[in-house]
Chimera marker file (.cmm) of the C-alpha trace (Angstrom):
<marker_set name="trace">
<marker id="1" x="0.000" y="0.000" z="0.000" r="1" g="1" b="0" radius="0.5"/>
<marker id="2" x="1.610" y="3.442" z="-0.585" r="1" g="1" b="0" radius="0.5"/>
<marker id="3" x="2.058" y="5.580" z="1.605" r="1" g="1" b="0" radius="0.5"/>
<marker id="4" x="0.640" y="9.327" z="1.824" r="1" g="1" b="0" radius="0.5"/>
<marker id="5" x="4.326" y="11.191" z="0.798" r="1" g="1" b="0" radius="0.5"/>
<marker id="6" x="4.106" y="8.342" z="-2.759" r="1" g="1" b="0" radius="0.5"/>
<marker id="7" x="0.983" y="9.786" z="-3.468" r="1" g="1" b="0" radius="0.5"/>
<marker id="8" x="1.788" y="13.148" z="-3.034" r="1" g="1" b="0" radius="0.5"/>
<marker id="9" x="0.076" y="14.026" z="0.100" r="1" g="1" b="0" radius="0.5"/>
<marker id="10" x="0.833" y="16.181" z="2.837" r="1" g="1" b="0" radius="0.5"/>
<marker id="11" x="-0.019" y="14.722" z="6.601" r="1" g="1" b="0" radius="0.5"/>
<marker id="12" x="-2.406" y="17.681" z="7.071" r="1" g="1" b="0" radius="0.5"/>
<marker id="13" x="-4.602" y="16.381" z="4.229" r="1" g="1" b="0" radius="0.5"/>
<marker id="14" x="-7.864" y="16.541" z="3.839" r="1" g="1" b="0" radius="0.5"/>
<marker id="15" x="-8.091" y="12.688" z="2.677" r="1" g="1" b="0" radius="0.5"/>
<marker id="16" x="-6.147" y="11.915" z="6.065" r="1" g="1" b="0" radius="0.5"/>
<marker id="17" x="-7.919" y="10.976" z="9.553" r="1" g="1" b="0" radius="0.5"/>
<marker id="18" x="-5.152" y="13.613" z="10.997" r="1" g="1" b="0" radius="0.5"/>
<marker id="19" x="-5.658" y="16.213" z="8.319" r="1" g="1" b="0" radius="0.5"/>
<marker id="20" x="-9.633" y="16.381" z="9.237" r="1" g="1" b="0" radius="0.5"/>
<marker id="21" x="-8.968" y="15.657" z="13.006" r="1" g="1" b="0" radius="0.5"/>
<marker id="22" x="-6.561" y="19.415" z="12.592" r="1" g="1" b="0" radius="0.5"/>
<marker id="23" x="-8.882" y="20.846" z="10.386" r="1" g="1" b="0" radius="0.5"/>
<marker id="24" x="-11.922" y="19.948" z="13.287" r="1" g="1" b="0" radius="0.5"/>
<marker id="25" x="-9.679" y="21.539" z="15.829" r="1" g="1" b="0" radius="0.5"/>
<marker id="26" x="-9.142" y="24.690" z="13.949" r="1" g="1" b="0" radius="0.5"/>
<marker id="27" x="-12.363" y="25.250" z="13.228" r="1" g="1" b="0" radius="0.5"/>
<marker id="28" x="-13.179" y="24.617" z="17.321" r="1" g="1" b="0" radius="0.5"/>
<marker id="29" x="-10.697" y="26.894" z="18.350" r="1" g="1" b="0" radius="0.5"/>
<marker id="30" x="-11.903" y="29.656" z="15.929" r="1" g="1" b="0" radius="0.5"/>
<marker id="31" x="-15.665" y="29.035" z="17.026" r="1" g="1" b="0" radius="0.5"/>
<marker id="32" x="-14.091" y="29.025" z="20.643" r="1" g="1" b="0" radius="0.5"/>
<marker id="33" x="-12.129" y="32.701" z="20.526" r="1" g="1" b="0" radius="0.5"/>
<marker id="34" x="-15.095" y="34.056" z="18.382" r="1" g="1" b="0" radius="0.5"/>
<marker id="35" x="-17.717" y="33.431" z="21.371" r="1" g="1" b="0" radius="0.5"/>
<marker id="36" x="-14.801" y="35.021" z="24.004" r="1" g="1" b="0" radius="0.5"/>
<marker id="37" x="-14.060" y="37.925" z="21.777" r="1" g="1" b="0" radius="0.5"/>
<marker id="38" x="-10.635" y="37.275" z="20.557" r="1" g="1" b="0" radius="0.5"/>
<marker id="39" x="-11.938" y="37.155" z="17.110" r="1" g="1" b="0" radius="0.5"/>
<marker id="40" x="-14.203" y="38.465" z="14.723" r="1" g="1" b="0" radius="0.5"/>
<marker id="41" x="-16.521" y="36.254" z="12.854" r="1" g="1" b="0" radius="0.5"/>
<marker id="42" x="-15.851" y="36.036" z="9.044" r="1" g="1" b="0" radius="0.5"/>
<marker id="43" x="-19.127" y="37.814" z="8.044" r="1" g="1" b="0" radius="0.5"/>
<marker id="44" x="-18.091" y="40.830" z="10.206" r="1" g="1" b="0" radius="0.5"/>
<marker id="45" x="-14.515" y="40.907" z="8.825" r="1" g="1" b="0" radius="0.5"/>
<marker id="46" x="-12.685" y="43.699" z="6.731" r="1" g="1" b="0" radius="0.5"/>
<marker id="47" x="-12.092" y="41.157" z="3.845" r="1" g="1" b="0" radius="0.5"/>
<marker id="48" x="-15.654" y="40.338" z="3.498" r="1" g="1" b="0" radius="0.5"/>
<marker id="49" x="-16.947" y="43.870" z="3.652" r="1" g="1" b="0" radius="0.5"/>
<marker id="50" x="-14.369" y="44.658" z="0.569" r="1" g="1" b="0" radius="0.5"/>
<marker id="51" x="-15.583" y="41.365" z="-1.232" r="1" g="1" b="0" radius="0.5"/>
<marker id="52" x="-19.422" y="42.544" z="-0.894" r="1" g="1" b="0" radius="0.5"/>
<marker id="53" x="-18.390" y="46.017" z="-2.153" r="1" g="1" b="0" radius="0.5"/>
<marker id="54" x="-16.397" y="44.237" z="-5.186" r="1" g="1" b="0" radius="0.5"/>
<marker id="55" x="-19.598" y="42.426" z="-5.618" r="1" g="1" b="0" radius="0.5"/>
<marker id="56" x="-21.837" y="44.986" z="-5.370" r="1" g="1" b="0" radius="0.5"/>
<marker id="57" x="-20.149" y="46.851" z="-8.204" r="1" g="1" b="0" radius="0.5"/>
<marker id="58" x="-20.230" y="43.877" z="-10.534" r="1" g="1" b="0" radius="0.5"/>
<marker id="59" x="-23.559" y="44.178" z="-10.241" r="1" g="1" b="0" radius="0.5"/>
<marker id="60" x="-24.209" y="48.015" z="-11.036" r="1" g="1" b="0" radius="0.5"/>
<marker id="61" x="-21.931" y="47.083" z="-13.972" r="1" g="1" b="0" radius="0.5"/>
<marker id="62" x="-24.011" y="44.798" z="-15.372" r="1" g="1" b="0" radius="0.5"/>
<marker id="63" x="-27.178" y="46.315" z="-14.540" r="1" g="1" b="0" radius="0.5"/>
<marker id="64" x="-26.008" y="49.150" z="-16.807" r="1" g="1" b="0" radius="0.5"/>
<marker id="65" x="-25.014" y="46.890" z="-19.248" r="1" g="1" b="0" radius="0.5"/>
<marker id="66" x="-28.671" y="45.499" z="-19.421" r="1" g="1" b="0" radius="0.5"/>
<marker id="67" x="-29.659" y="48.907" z="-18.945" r="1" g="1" b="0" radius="0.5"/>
<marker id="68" x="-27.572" y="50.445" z="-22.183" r="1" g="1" b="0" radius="0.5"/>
<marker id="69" x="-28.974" y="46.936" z="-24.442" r="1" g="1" b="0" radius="0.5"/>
<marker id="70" x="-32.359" y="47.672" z="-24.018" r="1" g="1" b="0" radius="0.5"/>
<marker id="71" x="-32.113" y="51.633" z="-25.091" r="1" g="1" b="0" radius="0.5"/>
<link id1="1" id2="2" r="1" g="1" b="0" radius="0.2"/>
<link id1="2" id2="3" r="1" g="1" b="0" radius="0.2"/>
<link id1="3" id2="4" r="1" g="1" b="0" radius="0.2"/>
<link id1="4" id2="5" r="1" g="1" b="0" radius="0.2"/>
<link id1="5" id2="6" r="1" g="1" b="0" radius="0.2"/>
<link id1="6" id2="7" r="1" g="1" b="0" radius="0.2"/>
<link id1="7" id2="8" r="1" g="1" b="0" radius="0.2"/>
<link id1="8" id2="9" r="1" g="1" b="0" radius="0.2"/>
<link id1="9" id2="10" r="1" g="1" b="0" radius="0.2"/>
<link id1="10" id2="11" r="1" g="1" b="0" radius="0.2"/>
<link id1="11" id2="12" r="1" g="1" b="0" radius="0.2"/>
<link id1="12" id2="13" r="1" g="1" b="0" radius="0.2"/>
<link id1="13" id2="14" r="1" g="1" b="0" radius="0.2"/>
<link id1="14" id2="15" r="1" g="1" b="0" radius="0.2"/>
<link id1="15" id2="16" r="1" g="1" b="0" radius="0.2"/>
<link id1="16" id2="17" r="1" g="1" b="0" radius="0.2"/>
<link id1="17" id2="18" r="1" g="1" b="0" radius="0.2"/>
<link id1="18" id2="19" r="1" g="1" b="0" radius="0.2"/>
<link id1="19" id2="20" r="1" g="1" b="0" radius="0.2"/>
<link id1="20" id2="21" r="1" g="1" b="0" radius="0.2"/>
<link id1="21" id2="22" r="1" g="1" b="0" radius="0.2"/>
<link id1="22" id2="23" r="1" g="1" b="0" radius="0.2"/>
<link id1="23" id2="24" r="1" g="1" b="0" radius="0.2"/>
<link id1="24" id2="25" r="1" g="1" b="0" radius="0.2"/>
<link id1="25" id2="26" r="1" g="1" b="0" radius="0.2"/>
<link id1="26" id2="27" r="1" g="1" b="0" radius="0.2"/>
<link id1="27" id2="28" r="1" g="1" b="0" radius="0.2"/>
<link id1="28" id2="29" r="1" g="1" b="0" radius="0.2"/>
<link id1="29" id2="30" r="1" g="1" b="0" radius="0.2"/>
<link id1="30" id2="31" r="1" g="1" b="0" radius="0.2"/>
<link id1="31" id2="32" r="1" g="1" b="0" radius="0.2"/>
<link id1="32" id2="33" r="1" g="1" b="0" radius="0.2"/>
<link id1="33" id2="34" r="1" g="1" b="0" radius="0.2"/>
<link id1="34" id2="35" r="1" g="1" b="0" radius="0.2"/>
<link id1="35" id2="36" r="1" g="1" b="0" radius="0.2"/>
<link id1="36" id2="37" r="1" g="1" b="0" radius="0.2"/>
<link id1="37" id2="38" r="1" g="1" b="0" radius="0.2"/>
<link id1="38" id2="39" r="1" g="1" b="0" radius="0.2"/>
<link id1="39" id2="40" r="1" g="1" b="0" radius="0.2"/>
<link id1="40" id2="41" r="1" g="1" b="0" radius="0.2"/>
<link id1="41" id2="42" r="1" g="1" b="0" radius="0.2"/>
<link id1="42" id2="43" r="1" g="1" b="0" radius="0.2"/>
<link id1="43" id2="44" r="1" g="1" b="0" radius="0.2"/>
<link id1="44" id2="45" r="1" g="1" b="0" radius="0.2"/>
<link id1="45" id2="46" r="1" g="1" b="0" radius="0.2"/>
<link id1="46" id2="47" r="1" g="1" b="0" radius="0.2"/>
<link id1="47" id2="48" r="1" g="1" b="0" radius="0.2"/>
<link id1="48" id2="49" r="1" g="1" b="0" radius="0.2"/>
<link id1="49" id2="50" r="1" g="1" b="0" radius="0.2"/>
<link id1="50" id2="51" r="1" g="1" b="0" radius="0.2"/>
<link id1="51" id2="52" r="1" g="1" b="0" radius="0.2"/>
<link id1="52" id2="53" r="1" g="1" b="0" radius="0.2"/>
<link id1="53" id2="54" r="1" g="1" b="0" radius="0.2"/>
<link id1="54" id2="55" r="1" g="1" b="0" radius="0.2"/>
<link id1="55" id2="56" r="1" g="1" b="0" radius="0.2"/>
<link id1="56" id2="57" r="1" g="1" b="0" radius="0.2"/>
<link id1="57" id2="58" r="1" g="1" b="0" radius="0.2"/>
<link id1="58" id2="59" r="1" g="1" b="0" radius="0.2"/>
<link id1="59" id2="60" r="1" g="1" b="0" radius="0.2"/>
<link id1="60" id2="61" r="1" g="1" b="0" radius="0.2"/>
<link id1="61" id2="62" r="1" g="1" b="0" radius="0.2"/>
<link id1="62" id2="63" r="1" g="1" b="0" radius="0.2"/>
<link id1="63" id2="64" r="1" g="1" b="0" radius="0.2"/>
<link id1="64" id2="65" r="1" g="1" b="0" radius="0.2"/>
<link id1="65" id2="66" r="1" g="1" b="0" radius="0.2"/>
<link id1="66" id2="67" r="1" g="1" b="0" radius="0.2"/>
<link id1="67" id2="68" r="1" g="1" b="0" radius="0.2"/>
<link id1="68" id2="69" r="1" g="1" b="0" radius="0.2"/>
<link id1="69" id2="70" r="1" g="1" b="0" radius="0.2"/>
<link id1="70" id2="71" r="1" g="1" b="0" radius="0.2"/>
</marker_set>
């Protein structure tokens, strides 16, 4: 049977028991310092506010777009 570094895979994998057990306790300890305060939920971060205003535009530009076709 090959092991995970034949195949290519690191031992933080996804298709690894240890790669989801790490993965499960990242996402605990994030969900963890987000109820105490330490962190800011994702929906409430700086990123995400920049990716809804990136968004946002995309969608005045092509409501224009529609716009302009029809006239």
């Amino acid at each position: 049977m090959p092991t995970l570094a034949e195949l290519g895979l690191p031992e933080e994998s996804a298709l690894t028991i240890e790669g989801r057990i790490e993965r499960a306790n990242m996402m605990g300890t994030h969900l963890v310092r987000e109820m105490h305060g330490r962190e800011r939920p994702v929906c409430h971060s700086f990123w995400a506010t920049g990716l809804w205003l990136i968004l946002g535009a995309i969608a005045v530009v092509i409501a224009v777009a529609v716009v302009a076709s029809l006239v």
